[in-house]
C-alpha positions in Angstrom: 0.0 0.0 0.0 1.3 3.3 -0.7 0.5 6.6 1.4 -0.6 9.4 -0.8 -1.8 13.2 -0.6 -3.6 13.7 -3.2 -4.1 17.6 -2.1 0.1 17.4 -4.0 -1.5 16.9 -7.6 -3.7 20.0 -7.4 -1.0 21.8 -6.0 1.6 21.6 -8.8 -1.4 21.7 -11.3 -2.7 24.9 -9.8 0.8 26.0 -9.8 1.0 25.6 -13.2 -1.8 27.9 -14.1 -0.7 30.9 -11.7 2.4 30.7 -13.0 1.2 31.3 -16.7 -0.5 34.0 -15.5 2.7 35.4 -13.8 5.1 36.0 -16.3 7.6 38.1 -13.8 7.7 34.8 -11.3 10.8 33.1 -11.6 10.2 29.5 -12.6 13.1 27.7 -11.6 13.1 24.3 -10.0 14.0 25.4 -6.9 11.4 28.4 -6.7 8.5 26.0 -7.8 9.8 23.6 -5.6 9.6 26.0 -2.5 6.4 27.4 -3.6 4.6 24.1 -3.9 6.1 23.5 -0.3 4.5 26.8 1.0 0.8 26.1 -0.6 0.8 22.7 0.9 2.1 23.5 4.4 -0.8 26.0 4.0 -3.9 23.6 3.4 -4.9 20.5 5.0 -3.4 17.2 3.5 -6.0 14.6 2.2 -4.0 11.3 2.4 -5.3 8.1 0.9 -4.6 4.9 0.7 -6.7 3.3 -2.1 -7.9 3.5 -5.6 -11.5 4.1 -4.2 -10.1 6.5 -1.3 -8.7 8.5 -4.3 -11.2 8.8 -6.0 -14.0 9.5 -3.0 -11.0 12.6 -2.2 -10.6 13.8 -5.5 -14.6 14.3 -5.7 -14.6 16.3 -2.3 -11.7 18.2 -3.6 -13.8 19.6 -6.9 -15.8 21.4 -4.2 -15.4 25.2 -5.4 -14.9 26.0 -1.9 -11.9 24.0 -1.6 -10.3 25.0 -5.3 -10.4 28.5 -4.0 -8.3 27.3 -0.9 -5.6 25.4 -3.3 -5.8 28.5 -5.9 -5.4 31.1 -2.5 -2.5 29.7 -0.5 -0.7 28.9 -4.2 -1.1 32.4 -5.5 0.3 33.6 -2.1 3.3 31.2 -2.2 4.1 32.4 -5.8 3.5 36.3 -4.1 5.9 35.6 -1.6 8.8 33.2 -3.2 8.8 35.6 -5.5 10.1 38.4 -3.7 12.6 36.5 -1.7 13.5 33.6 -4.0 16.5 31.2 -2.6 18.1 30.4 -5.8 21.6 31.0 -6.9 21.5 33.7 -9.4 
């Protein structure tokens, strides 16, 4: 059995999109990498365990309510790694 959050998916998918509409965010592996971090230290993870517990999760997560969360606390993790990015230049 493998752990799993499935709350990481939407996160780097979500990212994805805010970034396209941010063309002044750096997109570096490291800066996505730390941005991802933030956004998911920010929301609650949904862990599963099954093919059916993944799917029962992924249904509660197309709840507009909780796509706003994801889209919120990834915007603001762009917002913020993006001032202070940790990469080498």
């Amino acid at each position: 059995m493998i752990v799993k959050n499935i709350v990481e998916p939407l996160v780097w998918e979500t990212l994805g999109k805010v970034l396209n509409s941010k063309p002044e965010a750096c997109r570096c592996e490291k800066c996505q990498a730390d941005m991802a971090a933030y956004a998911l230290n920010k929301l609650p993870p949904k862990y599963v365990v099954s093919r059916k517990g993944e799917i029962i999760a992924r249904a509660v997560s197309l709840d507009n309510k909780y796509n706003i969360a994801v889209l919120v606390a990834v915007t603001e993790a762009v917002e913020i790694v993006s001032r202070k990015p940790r990469h080498d230049d």
